[in-house]
N, C-alpha and C positions, 0 to 999 in steps of 0.2 A: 504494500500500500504506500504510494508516494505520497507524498506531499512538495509542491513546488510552491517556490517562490518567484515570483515573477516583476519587474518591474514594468508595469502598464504603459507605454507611451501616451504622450497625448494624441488623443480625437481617434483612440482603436476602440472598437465595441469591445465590451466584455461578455463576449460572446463567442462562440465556434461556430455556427451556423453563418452563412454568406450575409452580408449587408450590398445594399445595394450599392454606398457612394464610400465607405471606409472599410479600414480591415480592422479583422476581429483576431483573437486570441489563434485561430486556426493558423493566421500567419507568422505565431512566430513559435507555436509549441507543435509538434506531432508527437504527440503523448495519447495514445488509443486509452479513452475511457475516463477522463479528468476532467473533472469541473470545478469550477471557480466554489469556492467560499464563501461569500460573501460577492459585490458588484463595486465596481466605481463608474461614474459616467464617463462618455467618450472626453466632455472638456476635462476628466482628471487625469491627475499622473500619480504612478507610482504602485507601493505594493499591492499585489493580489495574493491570494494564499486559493492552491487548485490541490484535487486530491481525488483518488478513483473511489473512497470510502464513505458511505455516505453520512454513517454515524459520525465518522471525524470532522464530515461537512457541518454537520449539524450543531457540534459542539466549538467547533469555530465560530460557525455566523448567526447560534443562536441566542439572542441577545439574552437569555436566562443565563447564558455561560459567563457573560458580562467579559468578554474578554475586551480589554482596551485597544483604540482603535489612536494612531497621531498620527495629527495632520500637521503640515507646515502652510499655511496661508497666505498669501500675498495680497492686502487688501487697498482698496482708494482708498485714502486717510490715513487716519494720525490715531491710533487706538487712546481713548478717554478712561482715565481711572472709571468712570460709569459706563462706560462700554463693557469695558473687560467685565466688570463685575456682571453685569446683565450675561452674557457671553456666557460665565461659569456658570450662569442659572439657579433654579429652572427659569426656562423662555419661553413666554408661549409664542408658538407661530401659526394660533389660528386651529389647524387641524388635529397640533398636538402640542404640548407641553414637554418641552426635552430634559431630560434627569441632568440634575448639576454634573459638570465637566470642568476639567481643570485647562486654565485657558494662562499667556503669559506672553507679553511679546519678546520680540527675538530679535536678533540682528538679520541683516540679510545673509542667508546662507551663501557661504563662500565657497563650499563644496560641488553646488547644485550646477546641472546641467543646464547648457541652453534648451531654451524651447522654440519647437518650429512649428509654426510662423511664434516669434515673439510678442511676446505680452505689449499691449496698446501703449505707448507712451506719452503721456500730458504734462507739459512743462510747470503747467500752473496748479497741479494736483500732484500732492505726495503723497507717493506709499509707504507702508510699512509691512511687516512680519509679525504672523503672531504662529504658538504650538499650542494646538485643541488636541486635548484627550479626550473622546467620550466614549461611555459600554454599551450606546444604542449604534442605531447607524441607519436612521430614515434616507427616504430616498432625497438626494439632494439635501441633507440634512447643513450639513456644514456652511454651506453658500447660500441658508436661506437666515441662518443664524447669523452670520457677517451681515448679510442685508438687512435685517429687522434691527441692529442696531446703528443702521446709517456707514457701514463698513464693506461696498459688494467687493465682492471675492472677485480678485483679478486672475489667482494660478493659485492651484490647490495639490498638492503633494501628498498621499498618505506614508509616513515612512516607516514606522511600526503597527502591528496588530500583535495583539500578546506579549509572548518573550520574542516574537522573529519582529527583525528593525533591519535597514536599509544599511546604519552604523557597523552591523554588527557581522550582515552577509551582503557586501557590496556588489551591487547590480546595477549595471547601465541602462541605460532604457530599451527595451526588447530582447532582452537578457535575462535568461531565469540559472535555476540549480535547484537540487534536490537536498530536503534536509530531513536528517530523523526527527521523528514525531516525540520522541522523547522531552524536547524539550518544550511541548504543552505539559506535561507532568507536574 
């Protein structure tokens, strides 16, 4: 039973199945019988966690597991002590109220890979950085929580889920590898 790690490029479906105008997961793994963990949308980047098991699926992406999901943010604006604070929650965003999260801004990672096409640049609007943890993981969760508090998400990164982090098994973007499962334990 594998478990891979995969670093998502931006604008690929999280999918194996053909898309009509982008590619999906199919283009960069041929792994007979693996599925994603969990999704990111096509504007995300970064980890996905895929496995042929599907209890292992389940105990990954099911948010009873609470297993911790980090994202690195890139947002318009200047994050406000009342932001952050709202940000670590709960938020409500309408359809759901999101469980507190631990939220902190960052410097600009100096690590981090270009992206292609590059993130829109405004001379008269400055970004920042911020690192969101949270153990749920609604769809488009992240980038709706930046937006409700006046901060929309410009580039969104997940770089760990659990104990597996980006730090820890470095991956390029369309680059995955295989790791024991031992280390959900």
């Amino acid at each position: 039973m594998p478990l891979i790690l995969f670093n998502k490029p931006f604008q690929v479906m999280c999918q194996f199945s053909a898309h009509e105008s982008r590619k999906t997961l199919a283009d960069y793994l041929d792994i007979p019988g693996i599925y994603p963990a969990g999704r990111l949308d096509a504007d995300s980047e970064g980890l996905v966690l895929l496995t042929d098991d599907g209890k292992l699926q389940h105990r990954i992406s099911h948010p009873l597991s609470k297993q911790p999901k980090t994202y690195i943010v890139q947002v318009e604006g200047i994050a406000s002590d009342d932001a952050l604070a709202r940000l670590g929650g709960p938020l409500n965003l309408g359809d759901f109220v999101t469980q507190p999260c631990a939220v902190r801004p960052i410097e600009p990672p100096g690590w981090l890979w270009e992206r292609d096409p590059p993130v829109r640049h405004r001379a008269n609007l400055p970004t920042s950085w911020l690192a969101i943890t949270i153990a749920e993981g609604k769809n488009r969760q992240v980038r709706r929580m930046t937006a409700a508090v006046g901060l929309p998400t410009l580039r969104l990164i997940r770089i760990a889920i659990g104990p597996f982090a980006l730090s820890t098994h470095p991956i390029w973007p369309g680059e995955w590898r295989e790791v024991s499962t031992s280390e959900l334990d």
